[in-house]
N, C-alpha and C positions, 0 to 999 in steps of 0.2 A: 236828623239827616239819615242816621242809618235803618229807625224803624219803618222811616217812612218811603225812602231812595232805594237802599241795596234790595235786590231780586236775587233771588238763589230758586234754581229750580233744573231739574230733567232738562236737556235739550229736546227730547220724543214731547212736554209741553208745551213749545215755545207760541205754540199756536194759541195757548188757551192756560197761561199758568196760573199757579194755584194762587192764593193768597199765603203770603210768607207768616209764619209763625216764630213769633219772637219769645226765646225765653231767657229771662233776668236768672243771673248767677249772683246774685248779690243777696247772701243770708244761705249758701247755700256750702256747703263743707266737701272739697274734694281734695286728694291728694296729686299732686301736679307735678313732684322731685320723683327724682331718679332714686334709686335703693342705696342705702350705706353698706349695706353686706356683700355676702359671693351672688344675689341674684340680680347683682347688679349687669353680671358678664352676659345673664340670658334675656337682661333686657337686650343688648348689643346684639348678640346673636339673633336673635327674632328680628330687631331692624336688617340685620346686614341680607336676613335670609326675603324678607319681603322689598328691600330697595334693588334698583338695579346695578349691578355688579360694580360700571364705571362710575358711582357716586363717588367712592374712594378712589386716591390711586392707587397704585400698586404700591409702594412701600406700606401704605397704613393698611392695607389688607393682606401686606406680608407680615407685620405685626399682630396682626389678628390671628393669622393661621398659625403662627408661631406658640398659640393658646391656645389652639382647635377653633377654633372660630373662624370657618371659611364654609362662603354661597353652595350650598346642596350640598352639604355635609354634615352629619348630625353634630351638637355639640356635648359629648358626651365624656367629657374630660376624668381619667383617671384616679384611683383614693392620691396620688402623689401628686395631680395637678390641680385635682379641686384645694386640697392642703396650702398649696403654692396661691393658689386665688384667692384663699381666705385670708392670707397673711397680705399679698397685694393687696388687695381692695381698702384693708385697714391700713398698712400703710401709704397708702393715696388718696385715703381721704383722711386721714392726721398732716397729712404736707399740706394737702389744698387749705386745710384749714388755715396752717399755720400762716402763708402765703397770703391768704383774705384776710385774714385779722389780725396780725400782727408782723405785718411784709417791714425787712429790711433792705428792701431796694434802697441805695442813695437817691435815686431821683424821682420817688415816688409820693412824696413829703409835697402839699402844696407848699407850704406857709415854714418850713424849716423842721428840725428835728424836736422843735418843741411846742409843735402842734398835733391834735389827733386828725387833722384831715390831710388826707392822701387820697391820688386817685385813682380811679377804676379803670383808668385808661396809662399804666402803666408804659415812658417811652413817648405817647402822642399819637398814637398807631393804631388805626381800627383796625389794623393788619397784624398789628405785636411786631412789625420790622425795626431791628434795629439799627439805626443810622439810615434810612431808608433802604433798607435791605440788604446794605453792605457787613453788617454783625450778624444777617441770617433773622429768626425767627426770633422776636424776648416768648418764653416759652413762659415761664413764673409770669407773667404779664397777662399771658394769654390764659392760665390756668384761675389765677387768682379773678379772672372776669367771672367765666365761666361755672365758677363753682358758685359766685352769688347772681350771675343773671344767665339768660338768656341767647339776645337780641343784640347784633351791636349793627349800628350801620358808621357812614363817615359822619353822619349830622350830629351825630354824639360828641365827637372827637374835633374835629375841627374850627376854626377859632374863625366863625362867621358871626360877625357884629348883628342882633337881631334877628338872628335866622337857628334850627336848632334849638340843640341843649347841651345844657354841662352839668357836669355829678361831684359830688365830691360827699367820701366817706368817713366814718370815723367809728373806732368802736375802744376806743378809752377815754377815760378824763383825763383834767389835768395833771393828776398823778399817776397819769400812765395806767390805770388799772381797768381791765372791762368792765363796762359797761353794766350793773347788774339790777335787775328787775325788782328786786325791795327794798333800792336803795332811791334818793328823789337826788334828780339833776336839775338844771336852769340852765340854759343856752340863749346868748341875747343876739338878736337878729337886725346888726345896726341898719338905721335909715335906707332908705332910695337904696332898695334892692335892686339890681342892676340886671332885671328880667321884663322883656317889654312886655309876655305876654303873663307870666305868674310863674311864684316860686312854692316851691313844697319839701316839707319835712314830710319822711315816712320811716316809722320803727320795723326791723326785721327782724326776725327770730336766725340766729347764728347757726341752731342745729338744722333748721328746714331748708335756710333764706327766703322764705316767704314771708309775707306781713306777720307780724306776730300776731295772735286769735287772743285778744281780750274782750270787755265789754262795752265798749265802743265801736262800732260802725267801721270806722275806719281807724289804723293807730298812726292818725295823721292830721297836718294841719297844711292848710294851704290859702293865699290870700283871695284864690278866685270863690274857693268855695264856705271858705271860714270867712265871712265879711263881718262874724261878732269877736274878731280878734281884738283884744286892748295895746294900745300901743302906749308908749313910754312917753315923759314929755321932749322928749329930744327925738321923738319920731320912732324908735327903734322898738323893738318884740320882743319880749321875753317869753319865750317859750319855756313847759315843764313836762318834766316826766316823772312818774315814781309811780307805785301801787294806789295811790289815791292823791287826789285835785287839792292843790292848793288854797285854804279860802280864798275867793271871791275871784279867783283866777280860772274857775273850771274853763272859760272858755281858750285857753291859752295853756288844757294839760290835755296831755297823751297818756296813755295808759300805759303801766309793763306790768309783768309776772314776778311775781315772788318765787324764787327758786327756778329761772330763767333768764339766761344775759340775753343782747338785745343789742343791735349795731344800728347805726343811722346814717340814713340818704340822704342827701339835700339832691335839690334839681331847681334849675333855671332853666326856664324855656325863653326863648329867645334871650339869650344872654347877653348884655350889653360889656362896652371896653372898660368899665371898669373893675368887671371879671376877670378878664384877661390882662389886665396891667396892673391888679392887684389894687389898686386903691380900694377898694371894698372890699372883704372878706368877713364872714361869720366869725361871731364869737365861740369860746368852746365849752364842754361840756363841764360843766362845776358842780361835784358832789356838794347836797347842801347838808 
């Protein structure tokens, strides 16, 4: 559909355009996150200086200015404000962290306080409103997305039978402890997954949140594209992870890193009601 359908070209061609040139990013190594340090504030400052003014309101650009960071004005921050920056920035990304990976919301827990899956949509809000905006803004909600994705829209978030998707995270086992790259887990993926269109596990890396980069293609399974999955005799998946494949299970191991933790996504795409009424839920992560 898309090598063949989407047209991308000049308007001054439209009469005569070009043949579109497709290029595959898959094998290919870029960096895509934002900075952990102080050059974090000049990536900001370059955006705020190239968007137009009213992308922000004015309170978040009276925030900005309040750190030198305001439209046609260099950003040239003092030895006592870059100081000031360096210690922000560190401490805002040890919260976000803390927040993504270890959040003590009470209502953020799918499955109760003694499960690792929690979700990414803190509240029910592709908005982060609390109480539908009578509590104002869940700000840890909205942060704790943000620092491991993207993209949100309502198709994420809202509970459309079929239609959509749903996420749900986890980044400890059952003993509560992260997640770690030389140690091997099993996670069972009971029967009649409740996804019309297909469901997927993918491993992240905690320090990037990107896919984690091991020697597999992808550090993921899923049922549209992994159709040499084994299933159990009771219907259900046993999925693996550690530094090396289980015998005779390779096709049902993800890879991780030795000396790298490692958090995981589940995704349903079109998610069926017994997603949402809970009669289905994944099993969890068991250090073997």
């Amino acid at each position: 559909m898309w090598t063949q359908g989407l047209k991308i070209y000049p308007l001054a061609l439209k009469d005569a355009p070009p043949a579109l040139e497709v290029v595959s990013g898959t094998g290919r190594y870029m960096n895509t996150i934002h900075a952990n340090d102080v050059t974090f504030f000049e990536e900001i400052a370059e955006v705020i200086e190239r968007e137009p003014l009213d992308f922000l309101d004015p309170e978040l650009r009276g925030s900005l200015a309040s750190i030198g960071i305001e439209k046609g004005t260099p950003f040239a921050p003092d030895e006592r404000m870059q100081a000031l920056l360096v210690d922000g920035v560190a401490i805002a990304n040890a919260t976000a962290r803390a927040l993504a990976f270890r959040p003590r919301s009470d209502s953020i827990r799918l499955y109760g306080p003694d499960s690792a899956w929690y979700s990414a949509f803190d509240g029910g809000s592709y908005q982060w409103l609390r109480n539908d905006g009578r509590g104002g803004r869940y700000q840890d909600a909205r942060t704790l997305f943000f620092y491991i994705a993207t993209v949100n829209t309502p198709a994420m978030v809202l509970e459309m039978v079929g239609v959509g998707s749903q996420y749900a995270l986890a980044a400890t086992d059952t003993e509560g402890n992260y997640l770690q790259g030389a140690a091997s887990y099993r996670l069972n993926i009971p029967a009649d997954v409740p996804a019309k269109d297909f469901w997927s596990l993918v491993v992240y890396d905690p320090q990037t949140r990107s896919m984690l980069q091991t020697d597999q293609p992808y550090p993921s399974k899923n049922n549209e594209r992994n159709r040499d999955l084994q299933s159990n005799s009771d219907g259900s998946t046993t999925i693996y992870f550690g530094p090396e494949a289980p015998q005779g299970m390779e096709s049902n191991w993800i890879q991780t890193v030795p000396g790298k933790g490692w958090f995981l996504c589940l995704r349903l795409y079109g998610p069926l009601q017994p997603w949402f009424d809970q009669s289905w839920r994944p099993g969890e992560l068991e250090r073997l």
